[in-house]
C-alpha positions in Angstrom: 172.2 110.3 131.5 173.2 107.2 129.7 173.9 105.0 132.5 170.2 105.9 133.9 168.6 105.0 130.4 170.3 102.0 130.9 169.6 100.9 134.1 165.7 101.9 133.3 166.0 99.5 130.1 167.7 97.0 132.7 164.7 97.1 134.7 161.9 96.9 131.9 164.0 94.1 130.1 164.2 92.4 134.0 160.4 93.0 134.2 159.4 92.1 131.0 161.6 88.6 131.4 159.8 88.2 134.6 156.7 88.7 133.1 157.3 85.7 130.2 158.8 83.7 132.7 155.7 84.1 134.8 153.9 80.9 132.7 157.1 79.0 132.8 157.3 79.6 136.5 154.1 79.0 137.7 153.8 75.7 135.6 156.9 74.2 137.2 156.0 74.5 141.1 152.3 75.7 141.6 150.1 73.5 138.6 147.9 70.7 139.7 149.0 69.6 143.1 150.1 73.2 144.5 146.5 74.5 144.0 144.9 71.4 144.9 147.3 71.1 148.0 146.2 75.5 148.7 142.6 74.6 148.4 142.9 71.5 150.7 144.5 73.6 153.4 142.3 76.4 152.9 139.1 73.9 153.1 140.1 70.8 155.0 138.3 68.7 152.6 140.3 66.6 149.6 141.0 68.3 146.6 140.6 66.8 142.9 141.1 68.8 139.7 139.9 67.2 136.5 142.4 68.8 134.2 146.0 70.7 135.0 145.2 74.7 135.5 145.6 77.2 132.7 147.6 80.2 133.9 146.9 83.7 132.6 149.1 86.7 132.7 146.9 89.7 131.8 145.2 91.3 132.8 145.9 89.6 135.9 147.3 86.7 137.0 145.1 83.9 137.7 144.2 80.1 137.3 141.4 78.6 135.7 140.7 74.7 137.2 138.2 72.6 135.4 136.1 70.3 137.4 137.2 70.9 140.7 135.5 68.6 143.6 136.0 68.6 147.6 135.7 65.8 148.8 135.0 64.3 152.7 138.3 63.1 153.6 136.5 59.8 155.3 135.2 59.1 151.7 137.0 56.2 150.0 139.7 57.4 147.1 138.4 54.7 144.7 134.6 54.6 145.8 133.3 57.1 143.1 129.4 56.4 144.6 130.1 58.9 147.3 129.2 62.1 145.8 131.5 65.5 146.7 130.2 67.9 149.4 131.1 70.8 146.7 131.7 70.8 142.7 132.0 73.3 140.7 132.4 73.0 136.3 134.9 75.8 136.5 136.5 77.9 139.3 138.7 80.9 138.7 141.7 81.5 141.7 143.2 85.2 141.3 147.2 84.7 142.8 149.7 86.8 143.6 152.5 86.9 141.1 154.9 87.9 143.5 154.4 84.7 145.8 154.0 82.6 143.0 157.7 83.9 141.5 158.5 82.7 145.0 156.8 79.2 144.4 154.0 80.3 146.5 150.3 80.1 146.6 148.4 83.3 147.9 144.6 83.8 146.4 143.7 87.0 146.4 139.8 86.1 145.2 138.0 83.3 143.3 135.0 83.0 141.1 133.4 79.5 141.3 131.1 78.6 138.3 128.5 75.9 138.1 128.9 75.2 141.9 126.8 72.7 143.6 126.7 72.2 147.5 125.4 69.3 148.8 124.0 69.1 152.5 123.7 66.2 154.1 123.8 67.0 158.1 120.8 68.0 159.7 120.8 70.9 162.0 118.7 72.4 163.9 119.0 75.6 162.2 119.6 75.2 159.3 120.7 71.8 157.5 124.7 71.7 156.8 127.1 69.9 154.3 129.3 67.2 155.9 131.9 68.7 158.0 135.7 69.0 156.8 138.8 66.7 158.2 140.5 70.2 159.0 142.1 73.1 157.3 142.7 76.5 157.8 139.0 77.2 158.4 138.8 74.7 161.1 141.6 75.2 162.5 140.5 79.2 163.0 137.3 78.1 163.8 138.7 75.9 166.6 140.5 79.1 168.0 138.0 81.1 168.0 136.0 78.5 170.3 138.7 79.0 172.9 138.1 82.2 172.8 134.6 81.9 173.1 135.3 79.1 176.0 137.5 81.5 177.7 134.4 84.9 177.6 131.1 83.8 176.5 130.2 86.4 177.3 132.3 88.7 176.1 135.2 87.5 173.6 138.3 89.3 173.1 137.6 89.5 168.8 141.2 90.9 168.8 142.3 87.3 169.6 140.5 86.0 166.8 143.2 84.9 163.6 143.5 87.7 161.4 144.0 85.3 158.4 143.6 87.0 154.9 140.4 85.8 152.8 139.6 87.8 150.1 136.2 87.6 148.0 134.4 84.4 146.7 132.0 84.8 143.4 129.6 82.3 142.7 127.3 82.1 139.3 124.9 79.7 138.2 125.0 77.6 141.6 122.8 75.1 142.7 122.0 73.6 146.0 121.1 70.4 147.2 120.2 67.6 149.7 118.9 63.8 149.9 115.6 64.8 147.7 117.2 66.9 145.1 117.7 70.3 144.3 116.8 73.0 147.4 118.3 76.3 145.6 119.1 76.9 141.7 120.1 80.1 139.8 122.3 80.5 142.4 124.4 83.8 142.1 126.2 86.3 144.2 129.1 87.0 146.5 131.0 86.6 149.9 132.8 89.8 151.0 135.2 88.6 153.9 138.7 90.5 154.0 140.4 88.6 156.8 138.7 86.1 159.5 138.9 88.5 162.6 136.6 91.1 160.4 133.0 91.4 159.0 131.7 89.8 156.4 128.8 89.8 154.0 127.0 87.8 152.0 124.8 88.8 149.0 123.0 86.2 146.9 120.0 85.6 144.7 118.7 82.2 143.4 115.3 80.4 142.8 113.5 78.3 145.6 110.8 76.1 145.1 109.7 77.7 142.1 110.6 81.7 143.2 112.9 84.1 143.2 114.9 85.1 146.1 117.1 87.7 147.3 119.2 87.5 150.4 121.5 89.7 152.2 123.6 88.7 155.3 126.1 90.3 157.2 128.0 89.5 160.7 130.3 91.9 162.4 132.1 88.7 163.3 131.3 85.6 161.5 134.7 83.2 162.6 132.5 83.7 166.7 129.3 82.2 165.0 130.5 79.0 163.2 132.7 79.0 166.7 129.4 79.0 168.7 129.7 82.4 169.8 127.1 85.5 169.8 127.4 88.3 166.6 125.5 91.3 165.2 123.6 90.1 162.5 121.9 91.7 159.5 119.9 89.6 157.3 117.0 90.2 154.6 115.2 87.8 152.4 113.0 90.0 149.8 111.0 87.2 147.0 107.4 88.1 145.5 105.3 85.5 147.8 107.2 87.0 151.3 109.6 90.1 153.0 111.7 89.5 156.0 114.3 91.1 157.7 116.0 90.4 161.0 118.8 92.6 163.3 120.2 92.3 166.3 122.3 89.4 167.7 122.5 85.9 166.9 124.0 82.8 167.9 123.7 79.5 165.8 125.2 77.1 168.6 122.8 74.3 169.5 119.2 75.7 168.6 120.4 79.3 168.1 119.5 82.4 170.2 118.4 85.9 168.5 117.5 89.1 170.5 116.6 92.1 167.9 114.1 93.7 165.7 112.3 91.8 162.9 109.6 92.1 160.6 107.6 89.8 158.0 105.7 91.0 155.4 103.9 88.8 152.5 100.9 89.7 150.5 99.4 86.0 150.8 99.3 83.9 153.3 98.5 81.2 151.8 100.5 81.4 148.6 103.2 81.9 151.3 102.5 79.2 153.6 101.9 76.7 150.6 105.2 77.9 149.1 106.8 77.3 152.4 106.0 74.1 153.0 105.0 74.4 156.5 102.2 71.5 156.1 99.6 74.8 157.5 96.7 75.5 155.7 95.6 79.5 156.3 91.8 80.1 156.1 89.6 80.8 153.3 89.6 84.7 153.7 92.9 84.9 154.6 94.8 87.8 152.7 98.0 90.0 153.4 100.0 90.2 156.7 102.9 92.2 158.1 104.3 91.5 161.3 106.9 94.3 162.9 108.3 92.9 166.4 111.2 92.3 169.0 112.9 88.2 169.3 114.0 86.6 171.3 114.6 82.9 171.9 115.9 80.3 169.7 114.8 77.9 167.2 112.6 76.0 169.3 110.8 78.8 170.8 110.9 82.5 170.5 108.9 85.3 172.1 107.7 88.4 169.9 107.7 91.2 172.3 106.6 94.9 171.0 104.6 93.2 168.3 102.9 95.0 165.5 101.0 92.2 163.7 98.1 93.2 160.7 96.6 90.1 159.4 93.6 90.4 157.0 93.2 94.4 157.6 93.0 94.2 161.5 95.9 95.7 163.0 96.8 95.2 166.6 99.3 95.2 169.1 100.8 93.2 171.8 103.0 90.1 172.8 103.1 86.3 171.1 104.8 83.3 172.0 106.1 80.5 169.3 106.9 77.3 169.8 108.6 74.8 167.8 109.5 72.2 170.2 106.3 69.9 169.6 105.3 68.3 166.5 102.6 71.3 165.8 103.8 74.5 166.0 102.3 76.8 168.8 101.0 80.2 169.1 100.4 82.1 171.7 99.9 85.3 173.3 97.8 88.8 174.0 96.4 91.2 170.8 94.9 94.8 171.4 93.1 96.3 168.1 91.6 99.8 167.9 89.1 97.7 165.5 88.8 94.1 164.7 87.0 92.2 162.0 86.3 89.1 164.3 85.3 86.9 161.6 88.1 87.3 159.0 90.2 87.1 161.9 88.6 83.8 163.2 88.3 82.4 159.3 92.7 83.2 158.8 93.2 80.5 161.7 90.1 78.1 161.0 89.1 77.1 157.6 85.6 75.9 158.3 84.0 78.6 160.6 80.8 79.1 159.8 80.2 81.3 156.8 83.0 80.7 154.9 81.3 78.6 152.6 78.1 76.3 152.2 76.4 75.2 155.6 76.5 71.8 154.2 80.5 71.5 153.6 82.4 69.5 155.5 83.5 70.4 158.7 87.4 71.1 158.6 89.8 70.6 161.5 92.4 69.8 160.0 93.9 72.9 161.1 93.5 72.3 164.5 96.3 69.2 163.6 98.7 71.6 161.8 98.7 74.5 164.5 97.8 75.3 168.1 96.7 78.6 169.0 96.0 80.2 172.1 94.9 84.0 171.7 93.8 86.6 174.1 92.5 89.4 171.9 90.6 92.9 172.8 89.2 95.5 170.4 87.7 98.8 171.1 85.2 98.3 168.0 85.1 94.8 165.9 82.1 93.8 163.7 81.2 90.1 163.4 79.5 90.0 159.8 77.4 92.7 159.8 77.2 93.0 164.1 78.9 96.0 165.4 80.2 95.6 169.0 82.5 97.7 171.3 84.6 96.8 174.1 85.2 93.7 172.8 87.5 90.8 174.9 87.6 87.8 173.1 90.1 84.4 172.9 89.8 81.8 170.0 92.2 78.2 171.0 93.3 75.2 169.0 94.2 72.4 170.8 94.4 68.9 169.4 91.0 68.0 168.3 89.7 71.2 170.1 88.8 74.4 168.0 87.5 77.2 170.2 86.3 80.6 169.1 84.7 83.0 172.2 83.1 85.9 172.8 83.5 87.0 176.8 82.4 90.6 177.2 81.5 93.1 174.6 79.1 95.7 173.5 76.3 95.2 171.4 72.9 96.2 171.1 73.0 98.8 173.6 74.0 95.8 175.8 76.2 93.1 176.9 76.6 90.5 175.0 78.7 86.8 175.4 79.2 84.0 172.5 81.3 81.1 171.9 81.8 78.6 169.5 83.2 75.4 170.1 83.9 72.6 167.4 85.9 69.2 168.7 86.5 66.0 167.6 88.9 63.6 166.3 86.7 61.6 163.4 85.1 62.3 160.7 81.6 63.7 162.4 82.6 66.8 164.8 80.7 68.0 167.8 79.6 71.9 167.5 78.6 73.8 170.6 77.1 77.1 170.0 76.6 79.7 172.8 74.6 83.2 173.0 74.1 85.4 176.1 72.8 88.9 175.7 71.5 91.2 178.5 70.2 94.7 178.5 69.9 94.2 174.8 67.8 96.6 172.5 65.3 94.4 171.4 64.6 96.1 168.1 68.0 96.1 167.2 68.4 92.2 168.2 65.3 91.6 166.0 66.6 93.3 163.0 70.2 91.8 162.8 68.3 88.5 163.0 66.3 89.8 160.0 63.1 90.0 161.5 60.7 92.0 159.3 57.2 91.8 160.2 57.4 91.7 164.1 59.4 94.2 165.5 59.5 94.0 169.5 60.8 97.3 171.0 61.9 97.4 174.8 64.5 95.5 176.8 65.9 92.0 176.8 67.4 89.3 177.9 68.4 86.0 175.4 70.3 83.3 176.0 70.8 80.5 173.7 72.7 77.1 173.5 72.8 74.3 171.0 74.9 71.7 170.7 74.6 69.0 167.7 77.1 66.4 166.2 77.9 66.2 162.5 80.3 66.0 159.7 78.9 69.1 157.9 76.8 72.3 159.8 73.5 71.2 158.5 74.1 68.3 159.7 75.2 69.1 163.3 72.9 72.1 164.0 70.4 70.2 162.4 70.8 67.2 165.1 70.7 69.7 168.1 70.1 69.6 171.3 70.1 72.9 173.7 67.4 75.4 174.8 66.6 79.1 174.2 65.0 82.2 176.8 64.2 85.6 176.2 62.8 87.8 178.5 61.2 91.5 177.4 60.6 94.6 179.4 57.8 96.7 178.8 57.6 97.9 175.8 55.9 97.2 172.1 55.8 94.5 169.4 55.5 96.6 165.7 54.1 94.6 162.9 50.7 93.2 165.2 47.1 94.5 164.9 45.1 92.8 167.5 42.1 94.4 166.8 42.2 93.0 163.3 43.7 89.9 164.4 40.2 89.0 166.7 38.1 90.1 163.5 39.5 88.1 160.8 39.4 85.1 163.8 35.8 86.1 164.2 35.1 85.5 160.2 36.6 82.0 160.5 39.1 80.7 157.8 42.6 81.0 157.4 43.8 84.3 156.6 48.0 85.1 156.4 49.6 86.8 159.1 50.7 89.9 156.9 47.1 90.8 156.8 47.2 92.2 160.8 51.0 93.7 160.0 49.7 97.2 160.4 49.9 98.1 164.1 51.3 97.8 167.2 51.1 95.9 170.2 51.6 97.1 173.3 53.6 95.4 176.2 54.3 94.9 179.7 56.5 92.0 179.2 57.0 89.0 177.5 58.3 85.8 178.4 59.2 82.6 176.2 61.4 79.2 176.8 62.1 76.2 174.0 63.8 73.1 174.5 65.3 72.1 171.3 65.5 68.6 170.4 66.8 67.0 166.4 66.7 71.1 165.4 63.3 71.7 166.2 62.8 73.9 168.9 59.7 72.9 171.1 57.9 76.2 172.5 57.2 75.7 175.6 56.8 79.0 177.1 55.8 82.2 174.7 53.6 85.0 176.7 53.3 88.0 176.5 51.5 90.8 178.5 49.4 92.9 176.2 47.7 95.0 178.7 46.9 94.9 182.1 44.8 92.5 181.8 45.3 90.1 178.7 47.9 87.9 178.1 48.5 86.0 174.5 50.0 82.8 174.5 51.5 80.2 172.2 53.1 76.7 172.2 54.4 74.5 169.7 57.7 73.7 167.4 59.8 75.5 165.1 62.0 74.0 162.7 64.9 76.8 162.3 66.7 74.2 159.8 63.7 73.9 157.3 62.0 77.2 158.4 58.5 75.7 159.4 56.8 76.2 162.3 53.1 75.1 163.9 51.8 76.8 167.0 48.7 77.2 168.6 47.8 80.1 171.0 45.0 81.7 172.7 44.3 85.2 174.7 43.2 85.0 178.1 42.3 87.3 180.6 44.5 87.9 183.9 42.9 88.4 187.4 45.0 91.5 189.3 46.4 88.3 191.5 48.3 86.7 188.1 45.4 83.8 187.9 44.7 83.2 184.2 41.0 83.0 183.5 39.5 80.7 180.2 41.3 81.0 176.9 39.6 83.0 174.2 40.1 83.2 170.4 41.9 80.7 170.3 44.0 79.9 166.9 46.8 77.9 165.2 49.9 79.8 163.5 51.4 77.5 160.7 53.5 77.7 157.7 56.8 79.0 157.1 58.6 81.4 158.8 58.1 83.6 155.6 54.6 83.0 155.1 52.7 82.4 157.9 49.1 81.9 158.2 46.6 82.0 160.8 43.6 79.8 161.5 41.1 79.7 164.0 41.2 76.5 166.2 38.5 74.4 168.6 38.3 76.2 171.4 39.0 73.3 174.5 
């Protein structure tokens, strides 16, 4: 019994010298240069320590090293202009006491305070700090591109080096390039046992004026920096956006992904401005999510199985991005189950009409920032307050072209075709406006156009063009050029006595058009044609068949920009053979489109 107390007291008197001796130890054969020399190796970049490390004991044994920098080996010893890749205030190296006893260094972990990470290489990724002279890390990095080199394809990960790691803490980081400050607040931690494993990365910091949370993980890391494919998780979560991408990744070159992702922000333009992406959304834009399948790399990817809601539309289909130019491109085919085509129109081009005064400036500047070429198909969409089904439309960007069209839908009890075209490269822009509607419910037509006195019911045909040059849309519609035709069926015009019309003609004097608003017209058809010239449409053609056999007919021009118009018509009588006979009651229509009065006129 008392030679096993003994040997026990032996032990605890053997540990506890071991313990005190631990300092003494340590101090001897692993201060300054031995953890300078470990980092070094570990890093491959040159090691300086501002002060000698402080060892502590308990509650476990660590070093604490003050102004630690890493320095490119190619930098000159004595040229202090050269700023370190990596510096950290304080950084905190967990050892083991049993390789230290042994005049080793092992690091178990580390905590790095006050870090800050200079990059300084482009990439076409992501930028990177200057590359270290070799190390460790390089060197397993070099070995695992032989084993990339030797399968691609397929790499054997068990031939990877199964070098320890161990976990990295950082607090208060910041990171950097040429122009200052990138990332500050940096805080968070790398989770990497040995080099042949997974790793993961969890951080948070502030960017451009944000907070940000990110999460990474790789089921091989050591195979990415070597050029080589991984599984990748990875999550960005900050106020302005949400993102979130898994599959497979490769970083080599311009990068290759293949997996799910999604995008999520409740702004696009607070996102877009925070982002820095020199794109400027359109005045209605609001929220978007995207859900959707990459692949491709960073010059191009293609969103397959896309999900994409922008500004409350939702729809479906495949895009196409391209980076490779200096605009970014967008391409592709959208399916909605219902589309707000103006919202939709306004999130890609600022100045469409209706998003602000008619006399603003017209905007293209978009059309430098992006280019867009969409194929898009709705079974209901509204355009203001138009309702139309079946709807197959495309709006392009292109240069100094800006394109917005309508080629098949619905309306009106009809079909109906539009397009909008706004290009060029100066300050005044030339506008094309199309309109083709066939079949169309007159009535209907009439009342979306905000007729209210003269209601035509039957139906028609309308076909429209103007095109005008400008640097606002007063400007260029009121400057242009194009022609209109309508053609009605048999049918009626509401809001038209005729009866009363020839009376108060017959009393001479002006009397206002309201004053025969009170029946209706009967029709067999109706024709009209205007050339439009400046904005003022010249009416060339406007008959219409009241019975079987009268005809009323008027000429003259309409200013649709100032709302005035002065015609002149007459009823005539027409033979069974179509010959018109003499014009009678003839009268002149003047005024505003609002108020318009009647008076009778000479007759020829």
């Amino acid at each position: 019994m008392k030679k096993g107390l003994a040997a026990v007291a032996a032990l605890v008197l053997l540990g506890l010298f071991a313990l005190a001796a631990l300092p003494w130890i340590a101090s001897t054969q692993i201060v300054r240069d031995r953890i300078a020399y470990e980092l070094g190796l570990w890093s491959g970049y040159r090691v300086s320590l501002g002060a000698a490390p402080v060892l502590d004991v308990w509650p476990g044994f660590k070093a604490t090293l003050e102004n630690v920098a890493f320095h490119d080996w190619a930098d000159d010893w004595n040229d202090s202009s050269r700023p370190a890749v990596l510096e950290a205030e304080r950084v905190e190296v967990a050892l083991s006491p049993l390789a230290a006893l042994r005049g080793n260094i092992v690091f178990s972990g580390m905590s790095v305070h006050r870090p800050l990470l200079r990059l300084s290489v482009p990439g076409s990724v992501v930028d990177l700090p200057a590359s270290p002279g070799g190390g460790r890390m390089l060197r397993a990095v070099e070995a695992a591109r032989a084993v990339v080199a030797e399968n691609p394809a397929r790499p054997d990960t068990n031939a990877l080096p199964d070098t320890p790691f161990g976990t990295v803490e950082f607090f208060d980081g910041r990171v950097a390039d040429a122009n200052g400050d990138l990332v500050t607040s940096l805080r968070g931690r790398v989770v990497w046992p040995s080099l042949n494993r997974s790793a993961r990365v969890v951080a948070t910091g502030i960017w451009r004026g944000e907070n940000v949370a990110v999460e990474a993980s790789a089921a091989a890391p050591l195979l990415l920096m070597a050029g080589g494919s991984s599984s990748v998780n990875l999550s960005l979560k900050s106020a302005l956006v949400e993102a979130g991408f898994e599959g497979s990744a490769n970083l080599s070159g311009d990068g290759h992904f293949d997996g799910p992702a999604k995008l999520a922000s409740p702004s696009i333009r607070r996102m877009l401005e925070w982002s820095r992406t020199q794109i400027s959304a359109g005045a209605a834009i609001g929220a978007m999510s995207l859900a959707s399948r990459i692949q491709g790399n960073a010059k191009r990817l293609q969103l397959d199985e896309t999900t994409l809601t922008l500004g409350g539309n939702t729809g479906r289909g495949m895009l196409d991005l391209s980076f490779a130019e200096a605009v970014p491109a967008i391409a592709g085919t959208l399916a909605f189950d219902k589309l707000d085509l103006r919202s939709f129109l306004m999130a890609f081009t600022p100045s469409a009409p209706g998003a602000g005064s008619i006399h603003d400036r017209i905007d293209t500047t978009f059309s430098e920032q992006l280019s867009l070429d969409l194929r898009l198909s709705s079974a209901a969409a509204t355009f203001g307050g138009l309702a139309l089904t079946d709807v197959a439309a495309s709006t392009q960007i292109r240069g100094p072209l800006a394109a917005f069209d309508i080629s098949d839908a619905t309306a009106f009890g009809g079909e109906v075709q539009a397009g909008l075209r706004v290009e060029g490269a100066g300050e005044e822009k030339t506008v094309e406006v199309r309109l083709v509607a066939d079949n169309v419910d007159a009535l209907a037509l009439a009342k979306a156009a905000g007729a209210e006195r003269l209601l035509p019911q039957g139906r028609a045909a309308i076909s429209v063009t103007l095109r005008g040059t400008g640097r606002d849309w007063n400007a260029a519609l009121g400057q242009a050029e194009g022609s209109v035709t309508a053609t009605l069926g048999q049918g009626t015009l509401g809001g038209f006595d005729v009866a009363k019309f020839r009376t108060l003609w017959q009393a001479g004097g002006f009397f206002p058009l309201s004053e025969v608003a009170g029946g209706t017209l009967p029709l067999r058809g109706f024709d009209f044609k205007a050339r439009i010239v400046n904005g003022i449409a010249r009416i060339e053609k406007a008959d219409a068949a009241i019975d079987q056999q009268t005809v009323l007919s008027m000429a003259g021009i309409v200013h649709y920009i100032g709302r005035g118009l002065a015609l002149s018509g007459y009823f005539a009588p027409v033979q069974p053979d179509g010959v018109r006979g003499e014009a009678e009651t003839p009268f002149f229509l003047g005024g505003s489109w609002d108020a318009p009065f009647v008076s009778p006129a000479p007759a020829d």
